[in-house]
C-alpha positions as CSV (number, residue, x, y, z in Angstrom):
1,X,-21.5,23.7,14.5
2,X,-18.2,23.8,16.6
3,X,-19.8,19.4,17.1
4,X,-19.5,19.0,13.8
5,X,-15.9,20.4,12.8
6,X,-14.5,18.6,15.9
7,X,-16.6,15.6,14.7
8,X,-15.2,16.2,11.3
9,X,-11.7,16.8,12.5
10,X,-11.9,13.4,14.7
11,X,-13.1,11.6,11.8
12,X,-10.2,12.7,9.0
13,X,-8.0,11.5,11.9
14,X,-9.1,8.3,11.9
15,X,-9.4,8.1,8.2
16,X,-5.7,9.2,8.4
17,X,-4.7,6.5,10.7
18,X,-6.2,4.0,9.1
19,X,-4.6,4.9,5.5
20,X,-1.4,5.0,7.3
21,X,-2.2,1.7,8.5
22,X,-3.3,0.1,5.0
23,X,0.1,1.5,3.6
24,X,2.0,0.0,6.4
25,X,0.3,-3.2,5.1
26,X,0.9,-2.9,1.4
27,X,5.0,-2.2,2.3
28,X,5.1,-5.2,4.1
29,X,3.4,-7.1,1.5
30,X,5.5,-5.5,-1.5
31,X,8.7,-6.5,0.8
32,X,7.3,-10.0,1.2
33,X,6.3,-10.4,-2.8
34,X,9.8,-9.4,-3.4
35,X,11.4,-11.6,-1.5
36,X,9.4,-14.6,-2.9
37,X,10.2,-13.5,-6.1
38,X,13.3,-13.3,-5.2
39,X,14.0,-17.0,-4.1
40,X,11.8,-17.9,-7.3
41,X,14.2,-16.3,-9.3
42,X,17.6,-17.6,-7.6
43,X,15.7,-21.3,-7.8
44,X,15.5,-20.9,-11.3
45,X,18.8,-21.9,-12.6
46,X,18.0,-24.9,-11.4
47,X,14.9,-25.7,-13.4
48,X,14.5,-25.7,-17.2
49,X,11.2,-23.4,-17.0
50,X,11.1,-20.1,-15.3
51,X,9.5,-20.8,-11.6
52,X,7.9,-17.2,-11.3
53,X,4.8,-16.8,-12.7
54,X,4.0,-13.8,-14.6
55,X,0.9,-13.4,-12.7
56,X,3.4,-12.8,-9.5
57,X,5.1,-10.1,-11.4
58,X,2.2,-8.0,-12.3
59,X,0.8,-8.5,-8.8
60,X,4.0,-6.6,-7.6
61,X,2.8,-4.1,-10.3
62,X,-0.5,-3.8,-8.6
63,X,0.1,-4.0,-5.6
64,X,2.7,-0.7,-6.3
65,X,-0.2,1.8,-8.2
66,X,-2.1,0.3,-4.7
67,X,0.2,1.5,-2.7
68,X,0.4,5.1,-4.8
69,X,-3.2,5.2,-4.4
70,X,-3.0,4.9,-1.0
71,X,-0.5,7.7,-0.4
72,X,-2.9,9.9,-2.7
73,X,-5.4,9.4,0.2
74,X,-2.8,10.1,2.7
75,X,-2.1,13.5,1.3
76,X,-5.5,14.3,0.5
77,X,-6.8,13.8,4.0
78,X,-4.0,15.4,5.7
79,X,-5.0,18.4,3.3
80,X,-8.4,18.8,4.2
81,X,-7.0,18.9,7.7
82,X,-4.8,21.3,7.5
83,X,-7.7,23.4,5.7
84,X,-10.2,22.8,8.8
């Protein structure tokens, strides 16, 4: 049994890096969709339609609840851990 719980334990680990990883990811793209929106937005006076799509918008939107979702599994794993 003692395999399996350090099997166990070696496996949240990784699930916890990896998490870690994939919201390491998301900040970096949330950082990068903002600046591009950003530009967009400062090019716009210069244009008679809006240059950001709204489809760019509601992928920052996503891309956020993503990025809460992936904290969730943070917190979660690290509990279980803790509990072992």
């Amino acid at each position: 049994m003692t395999d399996s719980l350090g099997d166990l334990r070696a496996t949240l680990d990784e699930v916890g890096t990896r998490l870690g990883e994939a919201l390491g990811y998301a900040e970096t793209a949330r950082a990068r969709l903002a600046d591009a929106v950003g530009l967009l937005s400062d090019l716009d006076a210069q244009h008679s339609e809006p240059l950001v799509p709204p489809a760019l918008r509601r992928a920052g939107d996503e891309l956020d609840r993503g990025r809460s979702l992936i904290s969730g599994g943070v917190a979660a794993v690290s509990a279980i851990g803790a509990r072992l």
